[in-house]
Every structure is written in C-alpha cells, then in structure tokens.
N, C-alpha and C positions, 0 to 999 in steps of 0.2 A: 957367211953372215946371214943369209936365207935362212939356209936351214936352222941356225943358232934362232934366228925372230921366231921361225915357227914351232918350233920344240918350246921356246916361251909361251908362245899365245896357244899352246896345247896345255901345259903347264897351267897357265892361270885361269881357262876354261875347268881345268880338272877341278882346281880349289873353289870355283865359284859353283862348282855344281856341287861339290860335296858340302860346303855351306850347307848350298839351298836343302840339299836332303836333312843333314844334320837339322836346320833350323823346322824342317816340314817335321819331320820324325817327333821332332820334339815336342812342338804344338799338336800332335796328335796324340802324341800320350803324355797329357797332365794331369797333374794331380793337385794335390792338395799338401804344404809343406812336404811332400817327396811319399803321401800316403793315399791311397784310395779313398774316394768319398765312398760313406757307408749309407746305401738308402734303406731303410727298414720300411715297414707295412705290418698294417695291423690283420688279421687273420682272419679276414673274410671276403670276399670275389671282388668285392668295389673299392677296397683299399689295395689289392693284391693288382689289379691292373693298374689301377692309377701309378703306383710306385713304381713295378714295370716301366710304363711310359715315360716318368722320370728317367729311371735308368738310362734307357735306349735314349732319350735326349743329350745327356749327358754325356755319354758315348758318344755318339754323333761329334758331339764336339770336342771329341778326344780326352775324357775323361777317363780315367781307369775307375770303376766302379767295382766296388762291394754289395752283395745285395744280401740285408738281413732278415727275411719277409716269416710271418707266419710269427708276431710278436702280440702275445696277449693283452686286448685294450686297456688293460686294467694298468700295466707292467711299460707300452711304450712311453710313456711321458717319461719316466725314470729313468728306463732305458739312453731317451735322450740326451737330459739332463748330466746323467754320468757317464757321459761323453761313450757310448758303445756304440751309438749310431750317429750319423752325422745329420739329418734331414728326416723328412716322413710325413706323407699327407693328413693333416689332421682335419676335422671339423667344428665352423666356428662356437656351434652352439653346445659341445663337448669340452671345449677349452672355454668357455665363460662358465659353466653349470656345473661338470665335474672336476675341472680343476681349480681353477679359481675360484668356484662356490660362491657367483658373485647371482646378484636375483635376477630373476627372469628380464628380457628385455626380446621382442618382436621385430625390430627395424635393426635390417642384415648391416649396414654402415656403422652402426653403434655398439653392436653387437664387436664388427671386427675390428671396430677403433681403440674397444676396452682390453680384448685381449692382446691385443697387438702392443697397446702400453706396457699393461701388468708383464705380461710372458718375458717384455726386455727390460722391465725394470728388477724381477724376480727372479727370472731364470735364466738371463745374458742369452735369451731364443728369439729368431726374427719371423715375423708371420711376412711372409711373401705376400701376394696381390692374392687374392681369394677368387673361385671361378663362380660363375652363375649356378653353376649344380648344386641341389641341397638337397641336404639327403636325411630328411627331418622325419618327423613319425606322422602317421597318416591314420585314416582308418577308409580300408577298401569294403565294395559293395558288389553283391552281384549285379552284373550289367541289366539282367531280365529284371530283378525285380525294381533295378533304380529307375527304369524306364515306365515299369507299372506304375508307381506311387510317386515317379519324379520329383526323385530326389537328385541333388545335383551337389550340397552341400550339407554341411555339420550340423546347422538348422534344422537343413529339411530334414533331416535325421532320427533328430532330435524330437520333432512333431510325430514320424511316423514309428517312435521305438518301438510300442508296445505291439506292434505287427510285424517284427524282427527277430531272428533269434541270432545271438550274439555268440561269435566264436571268441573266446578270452584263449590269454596265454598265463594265466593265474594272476600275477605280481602284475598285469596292467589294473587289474580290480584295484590295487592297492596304493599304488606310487602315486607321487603329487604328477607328474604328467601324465598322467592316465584315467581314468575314469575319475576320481575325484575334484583334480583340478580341471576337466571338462565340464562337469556338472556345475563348478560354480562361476562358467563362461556361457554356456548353452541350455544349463538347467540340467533336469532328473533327465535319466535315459531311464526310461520303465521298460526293460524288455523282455518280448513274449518268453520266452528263454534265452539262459547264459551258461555257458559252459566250457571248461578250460579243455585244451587242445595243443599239444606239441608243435611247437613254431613253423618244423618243419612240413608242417600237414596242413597248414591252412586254406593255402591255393586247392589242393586238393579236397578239403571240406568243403569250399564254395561251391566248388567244379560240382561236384556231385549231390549240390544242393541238400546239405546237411548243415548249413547254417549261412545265414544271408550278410553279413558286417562282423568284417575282424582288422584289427589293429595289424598295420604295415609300415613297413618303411617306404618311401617316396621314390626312390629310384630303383625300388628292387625289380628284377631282370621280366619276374612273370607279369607285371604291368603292361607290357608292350600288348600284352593282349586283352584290345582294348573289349572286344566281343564278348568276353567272360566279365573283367573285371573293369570295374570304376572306379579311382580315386580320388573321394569327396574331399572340394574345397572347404578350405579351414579356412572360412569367412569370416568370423572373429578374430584369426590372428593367436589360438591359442598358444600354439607351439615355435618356439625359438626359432631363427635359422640354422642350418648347418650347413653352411657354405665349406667347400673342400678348399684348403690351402696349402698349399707345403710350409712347414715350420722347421726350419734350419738351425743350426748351432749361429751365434755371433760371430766366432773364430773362423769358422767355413767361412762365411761373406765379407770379412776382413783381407780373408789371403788371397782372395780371388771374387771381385764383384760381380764378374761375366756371368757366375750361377746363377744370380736372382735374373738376370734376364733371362737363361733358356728355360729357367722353368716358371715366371710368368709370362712367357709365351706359350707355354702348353694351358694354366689356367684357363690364357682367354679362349681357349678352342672349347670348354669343358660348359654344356648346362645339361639341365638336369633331363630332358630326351637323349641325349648324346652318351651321358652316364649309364642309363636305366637300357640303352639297345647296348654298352658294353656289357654289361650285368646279365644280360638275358645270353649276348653269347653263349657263355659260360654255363650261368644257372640253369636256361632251359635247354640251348642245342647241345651242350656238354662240351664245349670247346675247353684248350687247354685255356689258361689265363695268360701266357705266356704270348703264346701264339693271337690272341686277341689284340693284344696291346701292341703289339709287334704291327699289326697291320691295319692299325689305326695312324700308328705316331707315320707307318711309309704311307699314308694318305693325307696327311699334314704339310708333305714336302711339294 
C-alpha cells in the first residue's frame, strides 16, 4: 500500500511538472494567431535601432519575431497597410504631413491626437503612446562662430545671416519646410554665401570650417558633439513635431493587448538625448545597430 501511495504521489508530481513546463514553454513562445509578429524599420540608423529594441522587447516576453528592417520611407506605410509587416516605429509629424496631408500643426498632443484618429479610421492602424524623442529638422551652427555673434536661436540667426555662409542640400532651397516657409516665420535669411553640399558631408563641412549653418535633423548621432556643433532653437515653433511612436496593425492589438504595453514601455524610456547618444553609437563610433540596441533595451532591466 506504501509503495502503491508513493508510486502515486511520484505519478502526480511528474504531470504537475510537465504542465508547468508545458504551460511555461508556451508562454514563452507566443505568437500572434499561431504567426510571428513582423517588426519592419525604415532604413536609416534611428529607425533601424529603435525597431531593434522593439524586437528584443518582444522577445523578452516570449514573442517569436520577424524582423523586416531596411524598408524605404517612401514604401513602409503600404508595406503596413498590406498587411507585410505587422508594427514599425513611425513619426508624428510624417504621418499628419506626408501621409495624411493634413496642414501643418506645432503642438506635439494635437499633432498625435489627429493622426492617431485618422490612421484608425483609414487605415484600421493604432498609434501606440508616442516617446518624448523628436526627431524634427533643425538647422545646426558651428559652436565657434555661435559663441562669437551669440546666436542661440532661429532669430538670432536670422539678424546675423548676412555674416553666414550657408551649407544647403539643394531641395531645402526649395520645399515649403525649408527655406521658404522659414522666411515667412523669421523673415529673409540674406546669406554671405549658399551653397549645395551632399548630406553626407555636412558635419564635415562645419568641422573644417567651410561653411558655418546647415540644415539637420535633431537627433542625429554627430550632435553629441556639442564642442563643434550647436543646435539652434526653433523659437517660433516653425517646424512640426515628430515624436517616435510604434504604429501597429488593429488585428495585432486585437489578438493580443499585452503588445501595446511592452512597447509603450520602451516609448517612455525614449527622448530625444537618449535617441541622438543611440544614433551617435552608430553614426559616429561605428557600432553595429544591432549591438547598440541590444545594450540599451539590457539596461532597461
């Protein structure tokens, strides 16, 4: 009779642990209706980590991920749309301007309130919580000369054009957010000279003082060095925000609501210091993107 109990209670110990593993195993690799979430990225260093960090989130919590990265900005909204990717970090001021086409609008709340409606009334896509990082256009200065004429902002800029020479990337001459529609927020820029320069050379044109103000992006990696370069406040509020947000399929956040939680928890870790020393990894010490993101999201934990 002993050994009949205990051959039992060995018995019921064995099914209760194979549950547990069963039930563990399984909650570690979930999916999505029985398929991999697919996170795509747009094809440049700050979209390419950010999506990353998705990723590795995801995973963490037992996701099986897909990752679709290196998708032309032109190409991922469609991509989304037609269901190829499931998720993808976008930005706010790209989805009210170039998709929606809806008018300009300065205040980041309004900005993500509009497309957060339209996206799910149009395109059944949900804008998750948007992070502090914004990664709008800018125009940097060299740090010597903003200190000589003390300039600090768009204004001061503006007063000191004509003592400037201007590094352009052609098409900012031309487009309504670029020199035109600056001009009719801060006035003429008269500058000593202008001249067009391959995007990829600009930090290097400053650096070697061959042109003193060129048009940037706001979180881009070489800002960190703040010794060289300065990036003037846009004290009139010209330029849109572009707050980063992951924008998900409907059907994703339907089969499973726990996604919008791990990846508006990665938002709130994200502003735009935070963004701009990922970007420099990359851009300037040459780290892979992979590897960066990788030991940001294990410094999260």
């Amino acid at each position: 009779m002993k050994n009949r109990k205990l051959i039992l209670g060995i018995l019921l110990a064995g099914i209760v642990l194979a549950v547990g593993i069963f039930l563990f195993t399984a909650n570690r690799n979930r999916s999505v209706s029985g398929e991999k979430i697919r996170v795509g990225s747009k094809d440049f260093t700050e979209n390419l980590v950010v999506a990353e960090i998705y990723a590795l989130a995801l995973e963490d919590e037992g996701y099986e991920v897909e990752r679709v990265a290196n998708i032309s900005s032109s190409l991922i909204h469609d991509s989304l749309v037609n269901d190829e990717i499931d998720l993808y970090p976008e930005y706010t001021g790209t989805g009210l301007l170039t998709i929606l086409g809806e008018e300009m609008e300065t205040d980041p709340q309004k900005v993500y309130e509009t497309v957060k409606k339209e996206y799910a009334e149009q395109f059944e896509l949900t804008w998750l919580e948007y992070a502090q990082a914004n990664d709008s256009q800018g125009l940097v200065i060299r740090t010597e000369t903003a200190k000589e004429l003390g300039i600090t902002t768009i204004s001061d800029l503006q007063k000191h054009a004509s003592e400037l020479r201007f590094a352009s990337q052609g098409e900012f001459d031309q487009r309504d957010d670029g020199i035109p529609g600056l001009e009719k927020t801060y006035g003429t820029f008269d500058w000593k000279s202008s001249n067009v320069y391959d995007n990829s050379l600009k930090y290097s044109i400053l650096e070697n003082d061959e042109a003193d103000v060129t048009p940037a992006y706001t979180t881009e990696g070489q800002l960190v060095n703040t010794d060289e370069f300065t990036l003037l406040e846009d004290d009139k509020q010209f330029w849109p925000p572009y707050n980063l947000a992951p924008v998900v399929r409907d059907n994703i956040l339907e089969a499973d609501s726990e996604i919008e939680e791990i990846l508006n928890k990665i938002s709130a870790t994200l502003d735009t210091e935070t963004v701009t020393e990922l970007n420099a990894k990359v851009d300037v010490e040459g780290q892979e993107y992979t590897d960066v993101a990788k030991e940001y999201y294990e410094s999260l934990k």
